[in-house]
C-alpha positions as CSV (number, residue, x, y, z in Angstrom):
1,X,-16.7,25.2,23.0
2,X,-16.0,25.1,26.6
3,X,-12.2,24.9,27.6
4,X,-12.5,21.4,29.1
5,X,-14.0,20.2,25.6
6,X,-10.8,21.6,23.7
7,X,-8.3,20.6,26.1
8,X,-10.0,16.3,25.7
9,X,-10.1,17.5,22.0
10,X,-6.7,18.4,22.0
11,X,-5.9,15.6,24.4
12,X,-7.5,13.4,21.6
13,X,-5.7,14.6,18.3
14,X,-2.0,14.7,20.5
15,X,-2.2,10.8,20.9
16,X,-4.4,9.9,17.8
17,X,-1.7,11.5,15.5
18,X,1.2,9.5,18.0
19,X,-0.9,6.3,17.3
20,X,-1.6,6.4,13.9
21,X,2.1,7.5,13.1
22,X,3.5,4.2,15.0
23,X,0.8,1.7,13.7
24,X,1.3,3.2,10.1
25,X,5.0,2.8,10.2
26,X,4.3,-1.1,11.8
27,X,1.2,-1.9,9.0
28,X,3.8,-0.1,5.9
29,X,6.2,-2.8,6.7
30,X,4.0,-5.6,7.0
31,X,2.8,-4.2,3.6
32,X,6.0,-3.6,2.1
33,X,7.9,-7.1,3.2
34,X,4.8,-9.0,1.5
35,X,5.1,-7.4,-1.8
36,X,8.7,-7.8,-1.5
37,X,8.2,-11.5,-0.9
38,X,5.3,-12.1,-3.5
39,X,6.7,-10.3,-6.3
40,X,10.6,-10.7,-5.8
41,X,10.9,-6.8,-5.4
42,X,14.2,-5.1,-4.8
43,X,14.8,-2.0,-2.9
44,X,14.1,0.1,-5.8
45,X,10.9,-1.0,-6.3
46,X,10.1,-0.8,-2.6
47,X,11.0,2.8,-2.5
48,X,8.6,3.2,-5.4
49,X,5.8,1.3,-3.8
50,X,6.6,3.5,-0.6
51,X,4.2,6.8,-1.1
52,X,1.5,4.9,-2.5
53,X,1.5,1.4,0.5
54,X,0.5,4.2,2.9
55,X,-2.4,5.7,1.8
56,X,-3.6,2.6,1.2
57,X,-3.3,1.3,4.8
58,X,-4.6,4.5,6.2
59,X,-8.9,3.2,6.0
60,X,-7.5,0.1,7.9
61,X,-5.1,2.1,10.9
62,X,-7.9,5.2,11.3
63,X,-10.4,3.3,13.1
64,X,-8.2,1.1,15.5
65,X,-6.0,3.9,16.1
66,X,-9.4,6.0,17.0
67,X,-10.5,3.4,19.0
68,X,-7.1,3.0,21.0
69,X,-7.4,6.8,21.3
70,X,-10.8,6.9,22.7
71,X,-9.3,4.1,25.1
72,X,-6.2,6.1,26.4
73,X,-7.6,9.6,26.9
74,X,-10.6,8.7,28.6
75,X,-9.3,6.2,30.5
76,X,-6.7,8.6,31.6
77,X,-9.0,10.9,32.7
78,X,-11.3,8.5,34.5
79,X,-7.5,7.7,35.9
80,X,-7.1,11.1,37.1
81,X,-10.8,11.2,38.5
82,X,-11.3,14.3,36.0
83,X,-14.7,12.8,34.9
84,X,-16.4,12.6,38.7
85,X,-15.0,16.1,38.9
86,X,-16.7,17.5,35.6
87,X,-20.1,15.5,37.0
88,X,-19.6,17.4,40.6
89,X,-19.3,21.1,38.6
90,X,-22.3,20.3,37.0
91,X,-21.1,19.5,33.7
92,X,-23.1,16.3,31.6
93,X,-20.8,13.5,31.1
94,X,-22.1,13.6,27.4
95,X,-20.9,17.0,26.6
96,X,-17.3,15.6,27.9
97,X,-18.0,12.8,24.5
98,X,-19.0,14.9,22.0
99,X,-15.3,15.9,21.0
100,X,-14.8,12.0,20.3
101,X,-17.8,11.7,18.4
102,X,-16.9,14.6,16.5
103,X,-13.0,13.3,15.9
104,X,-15.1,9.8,14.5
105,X,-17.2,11.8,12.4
106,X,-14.7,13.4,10.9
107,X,-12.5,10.2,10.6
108,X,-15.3,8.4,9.0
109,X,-15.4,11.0,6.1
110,X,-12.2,10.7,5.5
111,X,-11.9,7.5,5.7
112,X,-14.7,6.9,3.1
113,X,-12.5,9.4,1.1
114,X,-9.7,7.5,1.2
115,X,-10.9,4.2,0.2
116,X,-13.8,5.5,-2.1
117,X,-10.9,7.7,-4.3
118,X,-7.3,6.8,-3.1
119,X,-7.0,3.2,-2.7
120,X,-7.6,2.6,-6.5
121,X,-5.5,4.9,-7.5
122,X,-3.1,3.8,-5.1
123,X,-3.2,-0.3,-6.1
124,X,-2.8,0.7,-9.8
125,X,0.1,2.9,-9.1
126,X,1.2,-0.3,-6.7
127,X,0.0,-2.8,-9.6
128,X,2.0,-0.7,-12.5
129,X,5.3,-0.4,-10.1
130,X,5.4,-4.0,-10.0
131,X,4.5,-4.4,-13.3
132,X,7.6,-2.4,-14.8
133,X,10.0,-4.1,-12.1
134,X,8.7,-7.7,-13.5
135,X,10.0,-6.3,-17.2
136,X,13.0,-5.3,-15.6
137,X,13.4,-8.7,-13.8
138,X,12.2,-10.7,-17.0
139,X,15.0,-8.3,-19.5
140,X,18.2,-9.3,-16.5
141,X,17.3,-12.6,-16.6
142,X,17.3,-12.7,-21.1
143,X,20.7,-10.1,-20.6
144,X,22.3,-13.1,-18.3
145,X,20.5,-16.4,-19.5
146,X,19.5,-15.0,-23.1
147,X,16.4,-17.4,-23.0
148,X,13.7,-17.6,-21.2
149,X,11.5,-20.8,-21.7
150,X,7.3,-21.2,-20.4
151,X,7.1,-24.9,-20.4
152,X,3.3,-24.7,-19.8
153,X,2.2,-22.6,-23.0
154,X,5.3,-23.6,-25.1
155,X,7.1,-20.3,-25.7
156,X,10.9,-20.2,-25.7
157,X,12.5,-16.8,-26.3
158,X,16.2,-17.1,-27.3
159,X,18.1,-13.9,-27.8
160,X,21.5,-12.8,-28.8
161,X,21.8,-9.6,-26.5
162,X,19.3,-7.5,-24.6
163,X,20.6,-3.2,-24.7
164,X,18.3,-1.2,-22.9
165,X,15.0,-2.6,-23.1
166,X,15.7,-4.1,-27.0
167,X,16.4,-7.4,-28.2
168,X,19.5,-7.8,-30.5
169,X,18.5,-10.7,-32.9
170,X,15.5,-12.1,-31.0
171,X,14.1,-15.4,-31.7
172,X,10.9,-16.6,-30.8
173,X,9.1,-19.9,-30.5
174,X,5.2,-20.7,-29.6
175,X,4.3,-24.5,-29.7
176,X,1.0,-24.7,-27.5
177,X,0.8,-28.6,-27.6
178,X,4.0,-29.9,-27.9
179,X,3.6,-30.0,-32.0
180,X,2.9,-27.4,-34.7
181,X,5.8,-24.7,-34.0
182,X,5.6,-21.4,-35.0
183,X,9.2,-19.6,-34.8
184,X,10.2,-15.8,-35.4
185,X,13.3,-14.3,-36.0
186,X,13.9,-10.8,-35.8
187,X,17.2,-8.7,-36.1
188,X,16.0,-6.1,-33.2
189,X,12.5,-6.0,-30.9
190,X,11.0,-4.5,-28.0
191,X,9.5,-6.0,-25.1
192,X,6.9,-4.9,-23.3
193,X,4.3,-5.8,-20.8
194,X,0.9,-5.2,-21.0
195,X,0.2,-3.0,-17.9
196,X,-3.8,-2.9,-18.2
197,X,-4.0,-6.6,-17.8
């Protein structure tokens, strides 16, 4: 590798890391502030989602950041007239390209990677965080209300107390079509959400 082709390589990774950083940080944000507003998060839960929103934008930053890259060094060196100066010492434009195409194939892998094996581990990770902060926000509002009523399929859940993540003297009553009750009493019970569904 010719020292032209390492300087645009270097040239390339300096502002492609720059790039991704700053569109990462603006994409995380946008990702993070639409949870929060979806799900009701709190701050808690958006720390938790943190480490796993950002490898999950990553496949959708790498190739605009990329392009932008592309854009920037080259046109700063077209800027800079370093281009008709590689073509007067006899160097092919084409060899001056190959460290981009090299950076894109390289991107691409990863990027495959990323979304083939990250991003589902990531959205379940995502999917269970908000999960568990749902049964946190469904136990605070038993501890201060101590119901909780579902008009649509009928269920009212009355307790006495909520400690921890148990109900103290639970009572519970399903009446799916507005007739036919079915009500249980229990002295203590845990709660729990289904996470798989």
């Amino acid at each position: 590798m010719r020292l032209l082709e390492r300087y645009i390589l270097g040239e390339l990774l300096r502002v492609f890391f720059a790039v991704l950083g700053l569109t990462t940080c603006l994409m995380v944000f946008v990702g993070v502030f639409e949870k929060m507003r979806e799900h009701g998060l709190g701050p808690w839960q958006v720390v938790q989602i943190l480490p796993f929103v950002v490898p999950s934008l990553l496949p959708y930053t790498i190739p605009v950041t990329l392009l932008l890259t592309v854009c920037v060094v080259y046109g700063r060196l077209a800027g800079d007239r370093e281009i008709i100066a590689a073509k007067a010492a006899g160097i092919h434009v084409l060899s001056l390209l190959w460290p981009s195409y090299f950076l894109g194939a390289v991107l691409s892998v990863g990027s495959l990677l990323l979304m083939d094996q990250v991003n589902p581990w990531s959205f379940s990770n995502i999917g269970r965080v908000v999960t568990l902060a749902m049964e946190d926000i469904f136990l605070d509002l038993l501890r201060t209300q101590n119901q909780f009523h579902l008009a649509e399929q009928g269920l009212t859940i009355t307790v006495m107390d909520v400690r921890d993540r148990t109900l103290i003297f639970p009572t519970f009553r399903l009446s799916p079509n507005g007739r036919n009750a079915v009500t249980m009493q229990a002295e203590e019970a845990g709660l729990e959400f289904d996470l798989q569904r």
